[in-house]
Each structure stands twice: as C-alpha cells, then as structure tokens.
N, C-alpha and C positions, 0 to 999 in steps of 0.2 A: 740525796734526792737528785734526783736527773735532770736538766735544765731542761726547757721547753725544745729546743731548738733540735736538740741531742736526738727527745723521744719522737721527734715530728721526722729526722733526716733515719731512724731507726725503722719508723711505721714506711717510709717511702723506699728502703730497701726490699721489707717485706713485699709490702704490695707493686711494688711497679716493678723492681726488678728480678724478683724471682715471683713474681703474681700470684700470689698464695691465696688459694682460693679457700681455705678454710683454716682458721685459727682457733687454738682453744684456750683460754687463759686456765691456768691451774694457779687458785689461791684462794683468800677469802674473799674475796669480793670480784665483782667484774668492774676495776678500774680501768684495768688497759684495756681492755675490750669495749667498753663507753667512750676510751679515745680514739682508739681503731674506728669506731662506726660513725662516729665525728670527722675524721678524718677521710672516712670513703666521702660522705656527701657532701662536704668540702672542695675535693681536688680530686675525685676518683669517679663518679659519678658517670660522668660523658666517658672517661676511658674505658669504664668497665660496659658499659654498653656496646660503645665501639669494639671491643673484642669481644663480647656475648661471654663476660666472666660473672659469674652468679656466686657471689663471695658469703662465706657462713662465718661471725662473730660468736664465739661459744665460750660458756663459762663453766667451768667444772662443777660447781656447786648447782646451778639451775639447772642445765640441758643434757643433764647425763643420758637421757633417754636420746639424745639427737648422738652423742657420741658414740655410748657405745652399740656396736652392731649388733643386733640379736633376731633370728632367725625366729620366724613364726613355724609351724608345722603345717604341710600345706595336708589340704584332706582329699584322698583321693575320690573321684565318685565311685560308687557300688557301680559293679559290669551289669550290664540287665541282660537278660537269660536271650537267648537265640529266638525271633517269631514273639517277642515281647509287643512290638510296636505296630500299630494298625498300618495297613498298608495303606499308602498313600498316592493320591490320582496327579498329584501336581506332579511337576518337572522336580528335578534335584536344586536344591540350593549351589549357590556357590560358597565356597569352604569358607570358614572365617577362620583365621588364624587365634590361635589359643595361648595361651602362657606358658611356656614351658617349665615343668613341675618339677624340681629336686627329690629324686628318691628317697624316700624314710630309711632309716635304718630299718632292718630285721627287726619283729618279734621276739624279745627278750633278748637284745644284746645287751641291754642295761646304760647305765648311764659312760659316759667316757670316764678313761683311768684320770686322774689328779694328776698333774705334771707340778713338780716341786719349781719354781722358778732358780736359777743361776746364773749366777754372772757373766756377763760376756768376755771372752778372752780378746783383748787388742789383736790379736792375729787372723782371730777368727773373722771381725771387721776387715782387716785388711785384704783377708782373701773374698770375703763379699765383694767387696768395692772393684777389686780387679777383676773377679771373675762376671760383674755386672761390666765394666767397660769392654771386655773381652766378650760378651757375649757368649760366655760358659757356664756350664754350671758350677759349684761348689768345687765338690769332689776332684773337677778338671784340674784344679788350681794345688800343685805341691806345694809344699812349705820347702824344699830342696831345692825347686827352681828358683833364677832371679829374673828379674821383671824383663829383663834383655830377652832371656831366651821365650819367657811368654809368649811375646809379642812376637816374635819370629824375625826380628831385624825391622820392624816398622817403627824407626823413630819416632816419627809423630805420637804414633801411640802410645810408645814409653812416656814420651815429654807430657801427654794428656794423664797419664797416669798420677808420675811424677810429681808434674807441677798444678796437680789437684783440680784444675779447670777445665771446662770442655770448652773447645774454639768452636762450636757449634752452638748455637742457644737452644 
C-alpha cells in the first residue's frame, strides 16, 4: 500500500506539473480517481481556474461512453429542386455560419476491414519520438542514420533528444 504522502506528491506531479487535464483510471473501482478529485478541490481549484484548465476524472468502468470517441453520422439535408422557394420581398439575410459536415462514406463501401492489433516494436517508438522532435514524419526517420546526423549538427537538439526532456515547457 502506498503511503499518503507518496500518492499526494504522485497526484501533484500529474496535475501541476505536466497539468493533465484528463485522467482515466482503469480498474475495478474509481479509488484513485475519488482521490484525484479530492485533491483538485483541495489545492487545485484556484490554479485550475487561473489557467482556464477544465480537468476530467474518468473511470473505466462508468464513463466509457465519455472515453471513448464515437462519431454520430451526420445527415445531410435533401437539395430542394431549383424555383422551389417562394420568392421573397424582404432584403437577404445575413449568412449564419453553419457546422461543418464530415463527409459519409460512399453507398455500399460497407463497414471498415478489422485491423488485427500488434505489438509495438521499441524502434518503431523510438523513431516516433524523434521524428515528433524533428518535426518530420515517420518514413523521414532511417533506422541507418544516427541521431548526430538527424539533427544536422544542432547539438541542442541531439542533447533534447538524448536526454529525453524538452528545455522548453
């Protein structure tokens, strides 16, 4: 069992220092998540307002519907025929801005193929991570190069790479 002190200096990692604005417990219960939101209106309260952070406590087991994403199908209106609408004496409205709509798929493309899940190769990580500080895509990133030539002689950015922290918050 984890002393008080331990899971209080753990919760103030999470939230103050990297300010995690959404946490999900995965377990049977939402214990940690009852102490996380104990601990926001405690000591986090005033800070989270002063930075306008809007923090979500989630538990695996309840809020699945808050977790995971799922897209509604949006419906598009029927076009109405040309010389449909009665002509009208007023002025023109001004436009109201609308929502912008996500394309449906095609008519009978059918459901997506099943992707089998697989393990992530540590390399594959690795060239993520670089090619996220790099500012490249994937593919950019050879397994042949070393992180020297990457960078193109910008120490800085090898020692960021490196030494796994950004001097930037």
């Amino acid at each position: 069992m984890l002393s008080v002190s331990y899971r209080i200096e753990t919760q103030d990692v999470i939230l103050a220092e990297h300010s995690a604005e959404r946490i999900v417990e995965i377990g049977p219960s939402d214990t940690l998540g009852g102490m996380a939101r104990r601990t926001l209106a405690s000591k986090y309260e005033a800070y989270d307002a002063a930075q306008s952070l809007q923090r979500q406590i989630l538990c695996y087991n309840k809020d699945a519907k808050e977790i995971y994403y799922d897209v509604e199908p949006v419906e598009e209106e029927a076009e109405k025929p040309a010389g449909s609408s009665p002509p009208s004496s007023s002025p023109p409205q001004a436009a109201v801005a609308s929502p912008i709509a996500i394309a449906a798929p095609p008519p009978g493309a059918g459901p997506a193929a099943q992707v089998d899940d697989a393990p992530v190769k540590a390399t594959d990580v690795v060239r993520a991570i670089i090619a996220q500080k790099l500012k490249k895509s994937f593919s950019e990133i050879p397994l042949s190069k070393a992180i020297k030539d990457l960078v193109n002689g910008k120490s800085t950015l090898q020692n960021e790479i490196l030494g796994g922290e950004s001097p930037h918050p």
